[in-house]
N, C-alpha and C positions, 0 to 999 in steps of 0.2 A: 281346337279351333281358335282358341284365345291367342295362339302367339301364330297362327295366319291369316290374312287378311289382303284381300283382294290389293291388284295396285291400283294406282291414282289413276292408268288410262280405263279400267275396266269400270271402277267407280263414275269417272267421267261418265261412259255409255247409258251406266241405270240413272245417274242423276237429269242427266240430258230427257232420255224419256220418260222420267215422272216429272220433272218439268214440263212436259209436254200433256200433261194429264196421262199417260199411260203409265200399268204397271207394268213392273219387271219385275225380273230377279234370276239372280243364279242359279243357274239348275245342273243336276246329272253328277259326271264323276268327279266337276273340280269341287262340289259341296261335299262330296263322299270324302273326297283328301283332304278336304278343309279339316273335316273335323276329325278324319285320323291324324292330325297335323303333319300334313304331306303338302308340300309346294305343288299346286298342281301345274302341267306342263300348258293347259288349254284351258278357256276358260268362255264357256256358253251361256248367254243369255237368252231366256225367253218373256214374251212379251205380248200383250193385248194387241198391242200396235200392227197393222198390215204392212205386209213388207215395201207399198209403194211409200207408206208413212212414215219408216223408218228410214226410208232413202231422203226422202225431205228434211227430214230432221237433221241425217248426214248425209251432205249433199256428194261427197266423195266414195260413198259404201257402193261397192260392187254384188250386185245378184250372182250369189254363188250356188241357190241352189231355189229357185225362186216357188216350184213346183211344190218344196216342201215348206215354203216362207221362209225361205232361211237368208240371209242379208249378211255380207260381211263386211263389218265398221273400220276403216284403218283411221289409227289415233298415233301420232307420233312413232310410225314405223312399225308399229303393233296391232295384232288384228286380235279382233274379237267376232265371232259367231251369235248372228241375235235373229231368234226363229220366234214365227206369232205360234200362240196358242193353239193347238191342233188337236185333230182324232180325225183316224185314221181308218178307212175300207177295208175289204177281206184281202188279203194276203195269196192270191193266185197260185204265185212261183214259190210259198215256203221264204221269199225274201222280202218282197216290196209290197207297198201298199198298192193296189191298186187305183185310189184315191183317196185325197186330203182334203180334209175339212175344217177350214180356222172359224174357232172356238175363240167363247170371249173369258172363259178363268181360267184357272189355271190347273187345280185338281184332277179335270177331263185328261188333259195333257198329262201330265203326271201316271194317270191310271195306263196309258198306251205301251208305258216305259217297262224294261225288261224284267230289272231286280228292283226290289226296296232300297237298296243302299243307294241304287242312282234314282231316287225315285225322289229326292228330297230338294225342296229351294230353299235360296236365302233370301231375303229382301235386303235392299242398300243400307236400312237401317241394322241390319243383323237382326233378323226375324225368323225363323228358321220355322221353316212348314215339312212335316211329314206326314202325309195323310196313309202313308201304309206303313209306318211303322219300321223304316231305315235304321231312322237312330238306334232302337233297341236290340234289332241286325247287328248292327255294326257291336255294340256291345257284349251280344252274343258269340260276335265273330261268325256271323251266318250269310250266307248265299242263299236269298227265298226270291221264286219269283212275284212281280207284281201280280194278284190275284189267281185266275187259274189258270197251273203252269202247262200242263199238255195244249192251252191255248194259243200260251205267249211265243212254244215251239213252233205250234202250226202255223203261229204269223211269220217267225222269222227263226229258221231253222240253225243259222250261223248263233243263234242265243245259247246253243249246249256249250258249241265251243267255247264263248266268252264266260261262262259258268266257271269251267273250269280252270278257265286260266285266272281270273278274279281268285278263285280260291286257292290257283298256287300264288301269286301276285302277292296275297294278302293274307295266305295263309288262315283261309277262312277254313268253314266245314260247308257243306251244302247241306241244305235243309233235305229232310228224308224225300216228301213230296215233290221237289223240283227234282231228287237225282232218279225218282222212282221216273218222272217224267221223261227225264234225260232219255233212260233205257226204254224206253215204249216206244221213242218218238225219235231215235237213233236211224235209222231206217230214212228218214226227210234229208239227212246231211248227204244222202247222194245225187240230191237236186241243186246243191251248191257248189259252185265255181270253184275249180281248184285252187285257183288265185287267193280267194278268200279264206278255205281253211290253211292254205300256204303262211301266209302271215300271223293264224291264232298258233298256228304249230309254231313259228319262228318265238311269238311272244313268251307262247309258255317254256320254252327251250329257255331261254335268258331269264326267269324266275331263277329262284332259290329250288325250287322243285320241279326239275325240269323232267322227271320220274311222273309226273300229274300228264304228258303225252302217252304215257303207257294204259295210264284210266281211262284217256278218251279210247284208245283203242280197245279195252277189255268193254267200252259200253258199248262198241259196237260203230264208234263213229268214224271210224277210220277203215272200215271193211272193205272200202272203194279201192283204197290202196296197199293193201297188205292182203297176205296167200293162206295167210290160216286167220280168221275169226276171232275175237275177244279175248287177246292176250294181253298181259299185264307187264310191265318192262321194269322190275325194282330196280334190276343191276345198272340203272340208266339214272339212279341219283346219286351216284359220284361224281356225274358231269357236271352237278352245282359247283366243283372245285376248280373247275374248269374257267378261262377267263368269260365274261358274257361279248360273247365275241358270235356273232351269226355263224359263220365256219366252223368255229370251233365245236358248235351245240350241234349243228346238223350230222358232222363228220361222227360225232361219239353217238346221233341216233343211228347212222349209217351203220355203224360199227356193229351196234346190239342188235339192230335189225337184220343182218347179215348173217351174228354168228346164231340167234336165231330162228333163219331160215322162213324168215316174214316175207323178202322182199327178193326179185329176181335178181335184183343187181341195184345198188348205189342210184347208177344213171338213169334206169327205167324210174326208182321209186319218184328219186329228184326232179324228172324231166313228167312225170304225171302229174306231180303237183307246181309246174310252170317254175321253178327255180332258174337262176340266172344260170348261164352256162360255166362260169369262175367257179362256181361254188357246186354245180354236176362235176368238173371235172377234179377238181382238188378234193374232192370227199371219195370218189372214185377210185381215183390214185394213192389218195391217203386208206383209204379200207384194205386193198389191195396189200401195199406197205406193211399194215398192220396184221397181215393174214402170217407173216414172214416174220422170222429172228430180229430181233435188234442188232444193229449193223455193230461187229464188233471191233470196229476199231476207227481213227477219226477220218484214214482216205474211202472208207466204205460210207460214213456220214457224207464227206464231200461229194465221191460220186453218186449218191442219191441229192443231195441240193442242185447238183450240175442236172441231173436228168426229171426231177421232179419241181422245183425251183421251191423257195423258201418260206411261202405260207402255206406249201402242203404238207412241207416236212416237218415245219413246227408244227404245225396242227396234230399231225401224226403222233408227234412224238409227246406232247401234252396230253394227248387222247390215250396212249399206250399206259404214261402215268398215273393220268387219275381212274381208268378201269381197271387196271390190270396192276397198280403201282410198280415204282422203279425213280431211277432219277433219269431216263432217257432226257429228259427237255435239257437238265443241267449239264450231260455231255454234249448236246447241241449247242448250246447257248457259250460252251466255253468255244465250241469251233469256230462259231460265227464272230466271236469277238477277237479271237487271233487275229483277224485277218488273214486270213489264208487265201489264196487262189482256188475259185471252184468252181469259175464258170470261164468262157473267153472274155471274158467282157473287163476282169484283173488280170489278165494273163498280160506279160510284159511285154511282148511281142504280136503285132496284127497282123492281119493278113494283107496289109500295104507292105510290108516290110519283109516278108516270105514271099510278094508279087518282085522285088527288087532281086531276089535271089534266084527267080529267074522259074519259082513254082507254078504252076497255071492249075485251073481247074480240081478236078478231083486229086490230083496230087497236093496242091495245096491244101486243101480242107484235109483230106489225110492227116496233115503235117502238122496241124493248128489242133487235131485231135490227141494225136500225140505225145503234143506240148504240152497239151493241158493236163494228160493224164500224168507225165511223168512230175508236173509241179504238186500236182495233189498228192503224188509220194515221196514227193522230196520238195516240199513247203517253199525252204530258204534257198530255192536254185531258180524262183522266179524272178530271173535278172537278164535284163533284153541282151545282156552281152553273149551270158553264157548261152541261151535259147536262140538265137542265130547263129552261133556257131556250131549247136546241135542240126538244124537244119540244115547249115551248109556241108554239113558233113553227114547229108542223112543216106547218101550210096553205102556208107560204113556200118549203117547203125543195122 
């Protein structure tokens, strides 16, 4: 934590309100990456202060979530998050509180919070408060819930998911008690919104252990979307080799899930858990791809860039390497940098210029099919001269 240290706008925020007589302080996971010495990306304050007293203070802060006190401060084009003091009602839906209640210290708050590791603050002076014992988490390299965990599930169900992705993230272990909880309490995750566990699958996918989606599924918490029960996915941490590219991770879960026999199809599993449609269909098509030979030779590469277009087929072909090794991506990667012709869009010749030769309609597109194909086997003959004159003589060909 010595060599990170809040910047000037976020300093600003806590100075501003203990000027004001209120405290503050840093809280949750940019204190957790403080003192793993991790730049954190966000950076939350909480505070005594009620969120109309916090707008006074900054007369520019927009209520962004006012329900839970939360205020957000813009300082020089940067925002900050500054929430009062709270605890929190029974938990209904397995997600949300059913009500809020601001609280004047800060410990109360603190006790609501999910794990120890984010459970800790700082003060503007560097004062570091841990009433559950984060720090020596974090030293242990441990994942424990804030006091009792089958409780902290039953307030908010999506906390199993974030367990494990903290523990791939951070390469922690989970405490015995939280993962015993995890499996009891596995059973709530089918009260939550696919949307939600959509993006802890994507998170944990882009760790270094993206193998740690196979454990949410073997605890059980992923049974909503998968055909057989509590399977474990090892062959799925090779795709750490893999770039952290969203496509990339989901295509090589597709893959494992497929060969498998977890999932009915790619589109069913992607489209149950709200994925964009770019990324249903190129993992689709790339699974597919992959069920088949390696294309062996470079107009077989071309005509699959032409019919599948080029972030499916790299995907694919990255994906084939790092599960299955090979140098597939390196025979791609030289194609693509030839410059070759592999779709109409290089081809030397348009379809203005086959309408002047007097083609119309379905005979044109024919033509412009043709063309294409015959450059993708003869590379250096995509020359508008000689490709018109193939045309104009296509009664011969």
């Amino acid at each position: 934590m010595e060599n990170v240290t809040p910047p000037k706008y976020v300093l600003q925020v806590l100075r501003s309100l203990k000027a004001r007589g209120y405290v503050a302080y840093l809280v949750g996971g940019c204190v957790r990456d403080m003192v793993l010495g991790i730049h954190p990306n966000d950076w939350d304050i909480c505070t005594a202060a009620l969120p109309e007293q916090v707008m006074e203070i900054f007369p520019g802060a927009r209520p962004t979530g006012l329900r839970h006190g939360t205020v957000t401060v813009d300082i020089n084009s940067r925002h900050v998050e500054v929430t009062t003091f709270r605890s929190e009602g029974d938990y209904a839906d397995h997600r949300h509180p059913s009500s809020v209640r601001f609280v004047g210290e800060l410990t109360t708050d603190l006790s609501r919070r999910d794990f120890t590791i984010n459970a800790m603050a700082l003060s503007p002076d560097g004062l570091l408060l841990d009433p559950f014992g984060g720090l020596e988490d974090i030293r242990r390299r441990c994942i424990r819930c804030v006091g009792n965990a089958p409780q902290r599930f039953e307030e908010d169900a999506l906390r199993m998911f974030r367990a494990l992705r903290f523990s791939a993230r951070l390469d922690f272990y989970i405490a015995e008690d939280t993962l015993t909880a995890i499996s009891e309490k596995s059973n709530l995750a089918s009260a939550l919104a696919a949307e939600r566990i959509r993006d802890e699958l994507e998170k944990t996918l882009l760790t270094k252990k993206p193998e740690t989606v196979g454990r949410m599924s073997q605890l059980g918490l992923l049974d909503a979307f998968l055909l057989k029960p509590g399977c474990s996915l090892p062959e799925l941490s090779p795709a750490a080799k893999l770039p952290k590219k969203a496509l990339d991770r989901w295509m090589a879960l597709c893959l494992v899930l497929s060969r498998r026999g977890l999932i009915e199809s790619p589109e069913a599993f992607l489209t149950s858990l709200r994925l964009d449609s770019r990324t249903i269909r190129c993992c689709s098509d790339g699974v597919a791809l992959l069920s088949q030979p390696k294309p062996a030779s470079p107009p077989e590469w071309k005509r699959l860039l032409c019919r599948l277009g080029v972030d499916t087929v790299s995907c694919a072909a990255r994906c084939r390497d790092a599960l299955d090794g090979g140098s597939c991506y390196k025979e791609l990667k030289a194609i693509l940098k030839s410059g070759d012709c592999f779709t109409m869009k290089h081809l030397a010749v348009t379809g203005d210029d086959l309408a002047e030769l007097g083609l119309r309609g379905r005979e044109l597109g024919e033509m412009l099919s043709f063309l294409l194909d015959y450059v993708i086997e003869y590379p250096a003959n995509n020359r508008r001269e000689l490709l018109l004159s193939l045309a104009g003589n296509s009664e011969e060909l």
